[in-house]
C-alpha positions in Angstrom: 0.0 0.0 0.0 1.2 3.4 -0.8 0.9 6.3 1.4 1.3 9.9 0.2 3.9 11.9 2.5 3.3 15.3 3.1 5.9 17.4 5.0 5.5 19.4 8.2 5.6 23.1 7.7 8.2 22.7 10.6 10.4 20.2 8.4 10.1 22.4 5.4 11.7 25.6 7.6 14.7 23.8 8.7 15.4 22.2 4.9 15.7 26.1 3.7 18.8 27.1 1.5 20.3 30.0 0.2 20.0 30.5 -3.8 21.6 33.8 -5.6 20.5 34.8 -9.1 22.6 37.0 -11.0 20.0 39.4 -13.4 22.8 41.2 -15.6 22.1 40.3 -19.1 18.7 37.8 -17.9 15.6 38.4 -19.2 13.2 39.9 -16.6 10.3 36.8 -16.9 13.0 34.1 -17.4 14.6 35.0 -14.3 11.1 36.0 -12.4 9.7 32.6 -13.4 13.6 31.0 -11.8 13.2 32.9 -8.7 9.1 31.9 -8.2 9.5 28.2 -8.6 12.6 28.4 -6.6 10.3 30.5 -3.1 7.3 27.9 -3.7 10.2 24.8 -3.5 9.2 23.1 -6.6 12.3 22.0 -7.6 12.4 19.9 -4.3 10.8 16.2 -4.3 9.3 17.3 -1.0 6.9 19.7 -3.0 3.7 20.0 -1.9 1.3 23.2 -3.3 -0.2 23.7 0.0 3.2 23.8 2.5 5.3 26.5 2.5 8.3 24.8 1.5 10.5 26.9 -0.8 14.3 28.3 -0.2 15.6 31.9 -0.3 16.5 33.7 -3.3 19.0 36.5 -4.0 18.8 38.7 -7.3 21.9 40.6 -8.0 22.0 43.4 -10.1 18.4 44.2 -10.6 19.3 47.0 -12.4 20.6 45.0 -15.8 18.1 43.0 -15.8 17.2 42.6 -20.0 13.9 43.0 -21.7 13.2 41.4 -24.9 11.5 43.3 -28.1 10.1 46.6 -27.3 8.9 46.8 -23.7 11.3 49.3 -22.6 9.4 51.8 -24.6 6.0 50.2 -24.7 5.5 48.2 -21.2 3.6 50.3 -18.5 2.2 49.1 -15.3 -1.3 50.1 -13.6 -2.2 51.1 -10.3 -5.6 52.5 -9.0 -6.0 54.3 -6.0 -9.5 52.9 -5.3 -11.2 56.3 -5.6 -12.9 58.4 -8.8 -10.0 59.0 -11.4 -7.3 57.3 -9.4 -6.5 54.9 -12.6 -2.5 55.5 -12.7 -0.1 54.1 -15.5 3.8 53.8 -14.9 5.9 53.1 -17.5 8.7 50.7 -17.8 11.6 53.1 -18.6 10.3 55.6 -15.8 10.6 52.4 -13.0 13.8 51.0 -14.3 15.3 54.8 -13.9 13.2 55.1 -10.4 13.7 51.7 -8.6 15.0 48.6 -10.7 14.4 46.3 -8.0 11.1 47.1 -7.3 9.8 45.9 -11.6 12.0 42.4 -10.5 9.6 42.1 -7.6 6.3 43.3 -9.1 7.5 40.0 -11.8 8.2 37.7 -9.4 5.4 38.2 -7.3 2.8 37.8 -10.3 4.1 34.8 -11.2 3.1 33.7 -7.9 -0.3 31.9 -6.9 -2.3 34.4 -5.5 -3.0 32.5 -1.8 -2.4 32.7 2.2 1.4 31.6 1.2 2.3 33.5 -1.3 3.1 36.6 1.2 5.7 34.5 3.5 7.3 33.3 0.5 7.8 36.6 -0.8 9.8 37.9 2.4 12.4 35.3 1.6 12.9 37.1 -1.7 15.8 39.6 -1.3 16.4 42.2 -4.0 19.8 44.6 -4.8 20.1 46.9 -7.8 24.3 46.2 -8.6 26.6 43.7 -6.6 28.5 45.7 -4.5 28.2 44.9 -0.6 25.7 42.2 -1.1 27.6 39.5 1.1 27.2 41.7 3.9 23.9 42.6 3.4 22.7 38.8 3.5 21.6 38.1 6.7 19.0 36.1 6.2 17.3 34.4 9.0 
């Protein structure tokens, strides 16, 4: 008879490692879709879509991340306020100048299930716009 083993949320904390992601030259979903499967843990045979089971991820250099085609020019994102005329639309160029990191977590976190778990996996997701000082920035817990 075969039984089906689920792991302990408990387990799955302790198995945690450390992955780093290098962005210069990547393109942004490639390495968005890399750094999703790796928070959710599906590259482990422990797997299992409803434990939080996933590692931490480090992107370095955020800020040469690649794009393919147009999108620099033509890619915008939205955001609405919630109230009358609050529809706003960003685009890409005018975030990669402002905050780099912040377009690599906007396409990691969309790719994503949207559920309960998908917030604690996204605080093991660290960020950093070049490679300077990021070993001692690392601290992880």
């Amino acid at each position: 008879m075969q039984d089906t083993f689920i792991i302990k949320p408990n387990t799955a904390a302790s198995l945690r490692k450390r992955h780093t992601l290098d962005a210069k030259g990547k393109i942004l979903g490639r390495l968005a879709t890399q750094a999703a499967g790796l928070l959710r843990g599906k590259h482990k045979p422990i797997f299992a879509p409803s434990v939080d089971c996933g590692d931490f991820v480090i992107v370095t250099n955020a800020a040469e991340v690649a794009l393919s085609g147009n999108k620099m020019e033509t890619k915008a994102y939205f955001s609405h306020s919630g109230y009358a005329r609050g529809a706003k639309m960003t685009p890409l160029k005018r975030m990669m100048e402002k905050d780099p990191r912040k377009v690599v977590y906007l396409a990691v976190k969309r790719m994503l299930p949207k559920n309960r778990l998908s917030d604690r996996q996204m605080t093991r997701l660290r960020i950093f716009k070049g490679a300077e000082n990021v070993a001692s920035k690392q601290s992880v817990n």
